[in-house]
ROMARSE-302537 format. One record per residue (C-alpha): residue in three letters; x, y, z. Coordinates in steps of 0.001 Angstrom, whole numbers, plus 500000, padded with zeros to 6 digits. Example, Ala and Ser with C-alpha at 12.3 -4.5 7.8 and 13.67 -1.06 7.14 Angstrom:
! ROMARSE-302537
ALA512300495500507800;SER513670498940507140;
! end
This chain:
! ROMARSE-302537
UNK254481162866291322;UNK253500160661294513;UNK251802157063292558;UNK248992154868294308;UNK252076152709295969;UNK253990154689297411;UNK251114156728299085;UNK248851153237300503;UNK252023150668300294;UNK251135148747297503;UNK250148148277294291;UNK246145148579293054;UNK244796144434293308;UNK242543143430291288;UNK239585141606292112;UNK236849139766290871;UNK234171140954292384;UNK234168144678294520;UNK235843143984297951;UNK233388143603300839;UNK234561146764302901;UNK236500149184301178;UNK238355151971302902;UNK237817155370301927;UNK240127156283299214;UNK240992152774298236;UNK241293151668294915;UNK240784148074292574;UNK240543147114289475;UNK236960144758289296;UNK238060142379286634;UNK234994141001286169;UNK233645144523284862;UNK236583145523283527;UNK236400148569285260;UNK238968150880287743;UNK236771151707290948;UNK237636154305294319;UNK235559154030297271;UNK234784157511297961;UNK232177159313300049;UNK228904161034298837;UNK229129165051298537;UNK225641165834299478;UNK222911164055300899;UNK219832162456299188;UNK216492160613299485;UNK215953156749297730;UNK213195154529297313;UNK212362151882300007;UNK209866149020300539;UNK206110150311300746;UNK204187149699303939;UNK201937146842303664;UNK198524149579304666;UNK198684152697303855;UNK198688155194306935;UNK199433158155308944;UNK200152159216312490;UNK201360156080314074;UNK203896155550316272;UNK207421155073314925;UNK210963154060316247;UNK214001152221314867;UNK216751152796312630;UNK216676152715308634;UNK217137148935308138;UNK215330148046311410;UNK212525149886312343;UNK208906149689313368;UNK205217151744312753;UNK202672150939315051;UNK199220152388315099;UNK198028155415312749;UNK194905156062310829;UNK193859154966307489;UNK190736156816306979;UNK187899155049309023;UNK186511158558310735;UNK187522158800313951;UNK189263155875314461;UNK192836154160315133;UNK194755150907314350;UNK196277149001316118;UNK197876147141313232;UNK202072146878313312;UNK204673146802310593;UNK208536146545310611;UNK211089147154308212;UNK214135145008307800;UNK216018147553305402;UNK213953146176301625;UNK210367145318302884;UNK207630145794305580;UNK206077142790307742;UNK202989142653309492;UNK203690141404313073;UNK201194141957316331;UNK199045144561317134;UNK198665147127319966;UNK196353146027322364;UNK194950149662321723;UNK194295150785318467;UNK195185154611318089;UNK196708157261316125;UNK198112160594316583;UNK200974158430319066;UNK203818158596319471;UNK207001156414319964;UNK210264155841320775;UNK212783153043320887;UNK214164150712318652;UNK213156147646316465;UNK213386144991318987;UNK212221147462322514;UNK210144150257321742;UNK207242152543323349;UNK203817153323321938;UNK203349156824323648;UNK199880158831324186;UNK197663158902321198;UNK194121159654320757;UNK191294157331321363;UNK188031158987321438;UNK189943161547323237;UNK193834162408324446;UNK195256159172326031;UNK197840158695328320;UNK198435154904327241;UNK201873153509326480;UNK202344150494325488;UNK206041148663325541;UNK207022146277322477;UNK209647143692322985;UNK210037142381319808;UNK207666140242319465;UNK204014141876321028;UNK202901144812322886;UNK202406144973326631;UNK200551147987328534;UNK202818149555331103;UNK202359152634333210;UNK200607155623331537;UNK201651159183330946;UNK200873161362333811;UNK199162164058331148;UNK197248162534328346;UNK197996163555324928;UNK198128163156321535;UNK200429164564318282;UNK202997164658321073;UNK206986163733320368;UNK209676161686322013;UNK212974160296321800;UNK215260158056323887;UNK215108153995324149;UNK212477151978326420;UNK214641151930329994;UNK215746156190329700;UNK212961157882327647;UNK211192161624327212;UNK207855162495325764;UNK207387166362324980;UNK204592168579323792;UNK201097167723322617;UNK197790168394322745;UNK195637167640325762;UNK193167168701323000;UNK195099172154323707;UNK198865172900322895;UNK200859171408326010;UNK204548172411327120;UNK204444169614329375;UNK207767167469329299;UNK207790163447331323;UNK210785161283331566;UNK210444157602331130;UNK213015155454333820;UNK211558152314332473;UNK208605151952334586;UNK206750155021335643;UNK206737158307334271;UNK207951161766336169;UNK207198165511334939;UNK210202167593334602;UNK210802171303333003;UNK208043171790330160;UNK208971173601326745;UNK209296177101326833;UNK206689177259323854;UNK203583174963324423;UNK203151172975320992;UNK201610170070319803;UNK202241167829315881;UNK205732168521316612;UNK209062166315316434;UNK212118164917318189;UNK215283163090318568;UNK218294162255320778;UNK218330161306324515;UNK216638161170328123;UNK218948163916329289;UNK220117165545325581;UNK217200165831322943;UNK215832168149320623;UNK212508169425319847;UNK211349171281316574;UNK208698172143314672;UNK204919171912315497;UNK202073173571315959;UNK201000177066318200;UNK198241176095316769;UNK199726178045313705;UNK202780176402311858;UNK206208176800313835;UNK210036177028312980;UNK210338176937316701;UNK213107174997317734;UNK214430173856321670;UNK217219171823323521;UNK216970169292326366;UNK219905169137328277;UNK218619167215330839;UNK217215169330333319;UNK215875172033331259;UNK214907173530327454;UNK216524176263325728;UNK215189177992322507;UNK217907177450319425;UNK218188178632315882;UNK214521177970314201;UNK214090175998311023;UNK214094177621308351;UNK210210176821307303;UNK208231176824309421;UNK205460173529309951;UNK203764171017311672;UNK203354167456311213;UNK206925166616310022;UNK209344164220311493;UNK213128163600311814;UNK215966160774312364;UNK214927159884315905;UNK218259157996317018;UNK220576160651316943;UNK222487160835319974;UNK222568164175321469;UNK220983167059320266;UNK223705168400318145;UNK222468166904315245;UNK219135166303312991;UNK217466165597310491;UNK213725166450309795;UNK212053166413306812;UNK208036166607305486;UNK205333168176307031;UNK202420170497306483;UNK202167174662306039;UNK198755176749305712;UNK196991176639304276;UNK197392173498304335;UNK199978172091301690;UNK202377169602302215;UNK206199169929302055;UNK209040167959300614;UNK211621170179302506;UNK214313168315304537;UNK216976170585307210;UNK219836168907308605;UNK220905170407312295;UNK224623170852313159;UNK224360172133316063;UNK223875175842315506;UNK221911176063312157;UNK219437174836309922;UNK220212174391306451;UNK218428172736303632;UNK219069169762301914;UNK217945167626298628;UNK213740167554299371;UNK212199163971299585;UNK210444162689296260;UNK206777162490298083;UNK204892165408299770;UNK203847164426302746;UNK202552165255305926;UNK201474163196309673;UNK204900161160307934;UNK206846158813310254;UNK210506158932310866;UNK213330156469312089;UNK217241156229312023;UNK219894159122312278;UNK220845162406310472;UNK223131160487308222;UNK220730157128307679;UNK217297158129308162;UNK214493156680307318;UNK210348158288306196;UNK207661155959305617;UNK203516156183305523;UNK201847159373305833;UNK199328162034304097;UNK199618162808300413;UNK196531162957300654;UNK194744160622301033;UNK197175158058302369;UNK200783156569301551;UNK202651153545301775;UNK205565154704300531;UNK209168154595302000;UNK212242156898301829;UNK215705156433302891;UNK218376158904303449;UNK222104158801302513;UNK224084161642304260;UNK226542163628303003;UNK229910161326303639;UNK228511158032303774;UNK230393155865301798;UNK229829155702297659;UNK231926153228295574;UNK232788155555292167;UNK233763154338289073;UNK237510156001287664;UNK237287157136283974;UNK240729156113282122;UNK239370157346279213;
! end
C-alpha cells in the first residue's frame, strides 16, 4: 500500500491554523483543533446565504462577479415608477453608492463592479438610455438604436451586446456595444423579451424569456449570428444567470416566473450541449438579478412577492471544500 509520503514527497505537517491555499488533495493535521483535514472539492453544486440589499427591489440592472458586483435601478413598488438608487456588493454586504442620473427599471446591464452599463429600461415608456458607471458615478453615453425594456446583455463596457426586449412588443433585435456607439447586427431567431444572458461581444448566450408566453427557448451568439440550442428544461421568464461566463459554452440560470404566474426556485447549469438541473435556490423569486460565473454566481433582490433583499451565492460543483478526515 502506497502511504501519504511516498505519493506527495513528504510527510503530513501539522499546522496551527489551516494553511492559506491548500492544493487539492493535500493533507494537515490543524493542531489547534486537533483534527486531520484534506482539501477536497465539492461534489455538487449549491446555493448560500449572502448580505441583503440595503432596499428591497426588482428589475434593475445588474453586472459583476459574486464578491464584486453592482444593482442599479429596479422598482420597489411606487406604481409606475423607477429608481435610480445603486448598491454594490463586496462579497458579505451591500453599499449604497451614486445614483443613475435616470431612474428606471426593467434595465438591463452589463459589465463589471468597477465599469459597467445601465442598458434600456422603461421610463414612462421603452428607453433607449444607457448609462456607463466607472466606479464611482454614472455618466449618459450614446443610446440604443431600438428602445427597450426587460431586454438582456452580456460582455464588459468597451465590447458589449444587448439582445431581445420589448419595444412594448417582443423584439429579436440584437446591438453591439464598441464602447461608444451602438450598431445592429443579426436579431434572435425567436423575438423575446424578460429573457437572460451571459458570455461575450462575439460568443454569448441567450435563454429563457417571454413569447409573450413562458419559453425554454434557448440561442448562441457566435459573433455574427444566433443559432437555436438545446432548450431549458422549464420553461420561464424573468430569471437570470452568471453573466461573466466567457463563451457560451457554459451557464448558469436560475429563478424566474411560470403561468400562471408562480415563481421558481429551479437552477440549470449549461455545458455546452444540455441543460440539467441542479440544487434549487432557498427563495422563489422572480424579475431576480444575477452576477458572477457558472461556478461562482451570484442572485440578489427580486419578486417574492412583494419585494426581496435577499442574496444568494453559488458554489459549483469542484470548487474547492476543506473536509474534515474521520480517524475514528
Amino acid at each position: 500500500m502506497s502511504e501519504y509520503k511516498g505519493i506527495v514527497g513528504q510527510k503530513v505537517v501539522s499546522y496551527t491554523t489551516d494553511p492559506d491555499n491548500p492544493i487539492q488533495g493535500q493533507v494537515w493535521y490543524n493542531a489547534t483543533a486537533n483534527t486531520l483535514k484534506l482539501e477536497g472539492a465539492t461534489t455538487s453544486g449549491s446555493w448560500a446565504s449572502g448580505g441583503n440589499l440595503n432596499v428591497a427591489r426588482a428589475e434593475g440592472a445588474s453586472a459583476g462577479i459574486q464578491t464584486a458586483a453592482i444593482l442599479g435601478g429596479g422598482y420597489s413598488g411606487s406604481p409606475g415608477s423607477g429608481e435610480g438608487l445603486t448598491e454594490s456588493y463586496n462579497g458579505s454586504s451591500w453599499t449604497e453608492v451614486a445614483d443613475l442620473n435616470t431612474g428606471r427599471f426593467a434595465n438591463t446591464g452589463l459589465g463589471l463592479y468597477t465599469s459597467a452599463l445601465s442598458v434600456g429600461g422603461y421610463v414612462g415608456g421603452a428607453s433607449a438610455i444607457n448609462e456607463s458607471w466607472n466606479g464611482s458615478s454614472w455618466t449618459e453615453v450614446a443610446d440604443l438604436n431600438t428602445g427597450r425594456h426587460y431586454s438582456a446583455a452580456a460582455g464588459i463596457t468597451t465590447a458589449g451586446i444587448a439582445f431581445g426586449g420589448a419595444t412594448p412588443s417582443p423584439t429579436a433585435n440584437t446591438e453591439t456595444w464598441n464602447g461608444s456607439a451602438w450598431t445592429e447586427v443579426a436579431n434572435l431567431n425567436t423575438s423575446r423579451g424578460r429573457l437572460t444572458g451571459t458570455g461575450t461581444s462575439t460568443s454569448a448566450l441567450a435563454s429563457g424569456g417571454s413569447l409573450p408566453g413562458a419559453s425554454a427557448v434557448n440561442e448562441s451568439w457566435n459573433g455574427s449570428s444566433w443559432t437555436e440550442l438545446a432548450d431549458l428544461n422549464t420553461a420561464r421568464f424573468f430569471l437570470s444567470s452568471s453573466k461573466q461566463d466567457v463563451n457560451n459554452t457554459t451557464s448558469l440560470v436560475f429563478g424566474g416566473e411560470t403561468p400562471p404566474p408562480v415563481n421558481v426556485t429551479n437552477t440549470e447549469l449549461w455545458n455546452g450541449s444540455s441543460w440539467s438541473e441542479q440544487n434549487d435556490l432557498a427563495t422563489k423569486r422572480a424579475y431576480i438579478g444575477g452576477a458572477g460565473t457558472s461556478t461562482s454566481a451570484l442572485a440578489f433582490g427580486g419578486q417574492v412577492p412583494p419585494f426581496s433583499s435577499s442574496t444568494e451565492e453559488w458554489t459549483g460543483a469542484g470548487s474547492p471544500l476543506t473536509q474534515t478526515i474521520d480517524t475514528d
